[in-house]
C-alpha positions in Angstrom: -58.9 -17.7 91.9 -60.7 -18.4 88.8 -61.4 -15.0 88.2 -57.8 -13.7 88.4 -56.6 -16.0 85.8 -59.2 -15.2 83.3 -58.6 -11.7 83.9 -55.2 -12.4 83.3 -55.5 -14.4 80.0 -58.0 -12.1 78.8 -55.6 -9.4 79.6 -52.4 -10.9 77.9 -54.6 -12.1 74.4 -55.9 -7.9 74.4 -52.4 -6.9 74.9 -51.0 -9.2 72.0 -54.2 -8.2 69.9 -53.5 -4.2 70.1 -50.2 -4.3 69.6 -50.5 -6.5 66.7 -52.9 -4.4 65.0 -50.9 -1.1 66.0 -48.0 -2.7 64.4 -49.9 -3.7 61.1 -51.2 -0.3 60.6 -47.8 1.0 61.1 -46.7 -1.2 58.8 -49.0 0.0 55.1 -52.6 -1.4 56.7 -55.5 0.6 56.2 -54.3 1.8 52.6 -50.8 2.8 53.9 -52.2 6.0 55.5 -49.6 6.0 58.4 -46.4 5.4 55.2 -45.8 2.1 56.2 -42.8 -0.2 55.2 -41.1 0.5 59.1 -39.5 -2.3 58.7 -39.4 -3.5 54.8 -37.5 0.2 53.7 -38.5 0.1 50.1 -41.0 -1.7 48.0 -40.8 -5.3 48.3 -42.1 -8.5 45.7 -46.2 -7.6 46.3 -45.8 -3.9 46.4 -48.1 -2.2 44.2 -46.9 0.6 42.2 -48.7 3.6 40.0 -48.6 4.3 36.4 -46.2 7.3 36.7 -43.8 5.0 38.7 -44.3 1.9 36.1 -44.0 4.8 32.8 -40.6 5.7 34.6 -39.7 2.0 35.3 -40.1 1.3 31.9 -38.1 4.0 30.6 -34.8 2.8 32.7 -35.3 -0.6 31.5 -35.4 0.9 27.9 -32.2 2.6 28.4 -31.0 0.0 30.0 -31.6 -1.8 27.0 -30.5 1.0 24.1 -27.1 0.5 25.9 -27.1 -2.7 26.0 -27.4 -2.9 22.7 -24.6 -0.1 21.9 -22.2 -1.9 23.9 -23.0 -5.3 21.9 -22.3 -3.1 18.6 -19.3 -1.3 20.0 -18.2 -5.0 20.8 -19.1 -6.7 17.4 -17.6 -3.7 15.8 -14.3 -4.4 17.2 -14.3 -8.3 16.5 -14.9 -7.4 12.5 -11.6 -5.2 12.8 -10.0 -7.7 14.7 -10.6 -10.5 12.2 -10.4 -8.0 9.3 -6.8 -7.5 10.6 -6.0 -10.8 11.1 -7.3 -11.6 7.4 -5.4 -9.1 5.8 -2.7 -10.3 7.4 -2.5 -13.9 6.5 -3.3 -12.4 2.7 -0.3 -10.1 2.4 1.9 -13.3 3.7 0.2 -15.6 0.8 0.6 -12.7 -1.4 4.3 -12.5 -0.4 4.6 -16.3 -0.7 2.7 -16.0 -4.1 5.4 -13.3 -5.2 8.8 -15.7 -4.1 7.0 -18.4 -5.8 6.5 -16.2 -9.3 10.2 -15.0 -8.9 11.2 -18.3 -8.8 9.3 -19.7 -11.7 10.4 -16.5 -13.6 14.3 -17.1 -13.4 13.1 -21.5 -14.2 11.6 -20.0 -17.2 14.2 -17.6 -18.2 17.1 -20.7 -17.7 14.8 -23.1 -19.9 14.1 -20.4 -22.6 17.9 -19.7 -23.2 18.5 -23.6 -22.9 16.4 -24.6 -25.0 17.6 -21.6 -27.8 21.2 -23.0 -27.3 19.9 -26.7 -28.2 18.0 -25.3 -31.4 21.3 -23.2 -32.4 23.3 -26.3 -32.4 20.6 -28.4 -34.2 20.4 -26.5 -36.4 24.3 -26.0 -37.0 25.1 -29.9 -37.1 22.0 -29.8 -39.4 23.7 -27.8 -42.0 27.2 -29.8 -41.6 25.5 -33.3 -43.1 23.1 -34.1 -46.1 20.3 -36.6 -46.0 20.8 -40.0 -47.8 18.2 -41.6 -48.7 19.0 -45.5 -49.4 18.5 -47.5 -52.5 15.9 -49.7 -50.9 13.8 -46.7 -50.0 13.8 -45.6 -53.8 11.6 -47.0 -56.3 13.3 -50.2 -57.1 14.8 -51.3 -60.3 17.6 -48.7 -59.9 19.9 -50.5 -59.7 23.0 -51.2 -56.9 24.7 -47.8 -56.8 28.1 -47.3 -55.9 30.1 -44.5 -54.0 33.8 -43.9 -54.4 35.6 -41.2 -52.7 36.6 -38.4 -55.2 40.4 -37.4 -55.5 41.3 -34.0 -54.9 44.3 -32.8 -56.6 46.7 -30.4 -54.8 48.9 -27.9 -56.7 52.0 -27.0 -55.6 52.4 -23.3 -55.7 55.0 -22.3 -57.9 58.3 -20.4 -56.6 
């Protein structure tokens, strides 16, 4: 009975031994001559590649880059006209404020100017109505007191 199971264990561990190797060879052992990858279907983490395959790789990745970098610019591009828009349009409403606010300060001006000419224009007319006086105790003294009277005006009667 002996014999029978050590046939039989021997038997099983030969079994699980071929069929492990078969399977490893089908799957890229001995260099991959059988094509491999039954069960991987494509190139996984530890897969070695050549220098035609890597010269390609890299060329994706640099277009993937270049437009990358087109989309960034096409991007940037259209926030500088965005805030260029925005700017110019908080300008034009100072200008416009700017504008009101000279307007306003125009008409002020123009008010005061023709004020002010009116106030000279009577200065100088009530100017012209009286004559300085000068009195005695601003004069050198030893003048004297002086005295005003009225003067008389005659009236004629006009004759008939």
């Amino acid at each position: 009975m002996a014999e029978f199971a050590s046939k039989g264990v021997a038997g099983a561990a030969l079994g699980t031994g071929i069929a492990g190797t078969a399977l490893g060879i089908l799957n890229g052992g001995l260099g991959n001559i059988l094509g491999g990858n039954m069960w991987n279907n494509g190139c996984a983490a530890n897969c070695f590649v050549n220098r035609y395959e890597l010269d390609l790789e890299n060329k994706v990745v640099s277009k993937d880059s270049e437009i990358a970098l087109l989309k960034s610019n096409i991007y940037t591009d259209q926030k500088l006209v965005d805030l260029y828009t925005n700017l110019q349009s908080q300008l034009n409403t100072i200008k416009e404020n700017q504008n009101a606010v000279n307007m306003q300060q125009a008409v002020y001006n123009g008010t005061n100017t023709a004020t002010i000419s009116c106030i000279q224009n009577e200065i100088a007319q009530l100017q012209g109505l009286t004559k300085l006086v000068v009195p005695n105790t601003s004069v050198c003294p030893g003048w004297g007191n002086v005295t005003i009277t009225p003067a008389t005006s005659t009236t004629t009667t006009p004759s008939a």
